[in-house]
N, C-alpha and C positions, 0 to 999 in steps of 0.2 A: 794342671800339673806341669810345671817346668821341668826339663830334662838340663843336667849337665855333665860334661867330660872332663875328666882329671887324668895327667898321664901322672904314671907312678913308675918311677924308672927301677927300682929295688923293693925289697922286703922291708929295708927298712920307712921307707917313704909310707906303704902300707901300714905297717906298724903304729906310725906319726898320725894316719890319718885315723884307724879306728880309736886313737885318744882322745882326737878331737870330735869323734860322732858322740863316745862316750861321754863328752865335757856338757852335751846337749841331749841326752838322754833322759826320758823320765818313764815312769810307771804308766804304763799301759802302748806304750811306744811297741812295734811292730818294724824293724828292721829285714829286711829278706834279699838274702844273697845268694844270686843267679852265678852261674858262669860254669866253665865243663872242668873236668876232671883235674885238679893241679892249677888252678885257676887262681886261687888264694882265697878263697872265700872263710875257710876256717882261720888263714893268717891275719885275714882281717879281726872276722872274731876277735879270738885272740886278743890283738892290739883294743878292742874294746873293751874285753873283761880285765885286762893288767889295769888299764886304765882306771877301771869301776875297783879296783881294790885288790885284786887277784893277783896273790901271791907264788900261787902253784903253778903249773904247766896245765893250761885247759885241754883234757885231751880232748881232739876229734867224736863228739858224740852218733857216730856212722854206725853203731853196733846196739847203744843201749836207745838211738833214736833222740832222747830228750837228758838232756844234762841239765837239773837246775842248781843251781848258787844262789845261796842264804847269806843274810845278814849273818856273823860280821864278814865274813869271807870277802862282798862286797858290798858297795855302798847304798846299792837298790838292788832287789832280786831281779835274777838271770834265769832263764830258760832257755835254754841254746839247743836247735832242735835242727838233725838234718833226717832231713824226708829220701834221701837218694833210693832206699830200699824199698820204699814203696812202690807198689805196682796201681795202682790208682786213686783219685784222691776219697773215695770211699772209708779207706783203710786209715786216711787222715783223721777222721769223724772219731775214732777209738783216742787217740790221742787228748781229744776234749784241749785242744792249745786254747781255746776262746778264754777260757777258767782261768791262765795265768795272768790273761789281760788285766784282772782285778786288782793284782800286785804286785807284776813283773816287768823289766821288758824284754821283749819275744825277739831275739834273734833265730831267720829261719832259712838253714841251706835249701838249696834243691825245692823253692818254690812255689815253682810250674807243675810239681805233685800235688801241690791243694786245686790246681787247677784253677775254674773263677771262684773259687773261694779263698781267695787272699783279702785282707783286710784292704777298704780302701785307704784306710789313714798311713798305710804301711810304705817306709820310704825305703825304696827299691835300687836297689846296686847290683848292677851287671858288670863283671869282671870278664873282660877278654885279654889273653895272654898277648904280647905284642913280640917280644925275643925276651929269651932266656930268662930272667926279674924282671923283665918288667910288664906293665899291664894296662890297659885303659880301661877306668871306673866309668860306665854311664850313671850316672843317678835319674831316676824318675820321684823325682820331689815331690811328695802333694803338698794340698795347701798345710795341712798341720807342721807339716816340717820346712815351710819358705823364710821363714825368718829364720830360725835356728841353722837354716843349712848355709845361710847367707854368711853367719857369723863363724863360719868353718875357717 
């Protein structure tokens, strides 16, 4: 697994990049976005699902847990899933995320709440704030995603 940094000086530079993850996204793909509180990890989202066809305003799934998005809405199904509320990754298991792998891709806030049970194939973005907009992306690439992430 190769690691790399991306500095993103604005929101919109974020924006630009969840278009191009989305340009490389397919069905059973596992995205999971790290980073603390105002981080950007939903702006990223976001920039992902506008990309995949999303018309609407994606809101923050922080409340209902799991937001998914259908055909035609966008171009492959979404499951956008933030775990922030969870109090350990037991309460993950309820959830059943594994089931959308069959014909979704799984973007997942907050984690480090699945604990070690994150997908190994799942390519990992750590968002640290740096000042005000802007941010440093670490990616943790596995191999399913080295060539794809190359063409970013």
């Amino acid at each position: 697994m190769a690691d790399t940094v991306l500095d993103l000086p604005d929101e919109a530079t974020m924006h630009a990049l969840g278009a191009r993850i989305a340009a490389q996204c397919r069905i059973g793909d596992v995205i999971a976005l790290e980073g603390g509180l105002g981080a950007g990890k939903t702006t990223l989202a976001r920039g992902i699902l506008e990309a995949l066809g999303l018309t609407s305003e994606a809101p923050s799934p922080s409340f209902a847990l799991v937001q998914p998005y259908d055909l035609p809405d966008v171009r492959l199904p979404v499951a956008h899933v933030d775990l922030y509320r969870l109090d350990d990754a037991d309460e993950a298991e309820e959830l059943a995320l594994g089931d959308y792998l069959m014909d979704s891709l799984l973007i997942v806030e907050w984690p480090d709440r699945l604990g070690d049970r994150l997908w190994p194939h799942a390519l990992h973005l750590t968002i640290d704030i740096v000042a005000d907009d802007a941010r440093r992306l670490t990616a943790a690439v596995p191999d399913a995603w080295t060539e794809r992430w190359s063409q970013l």
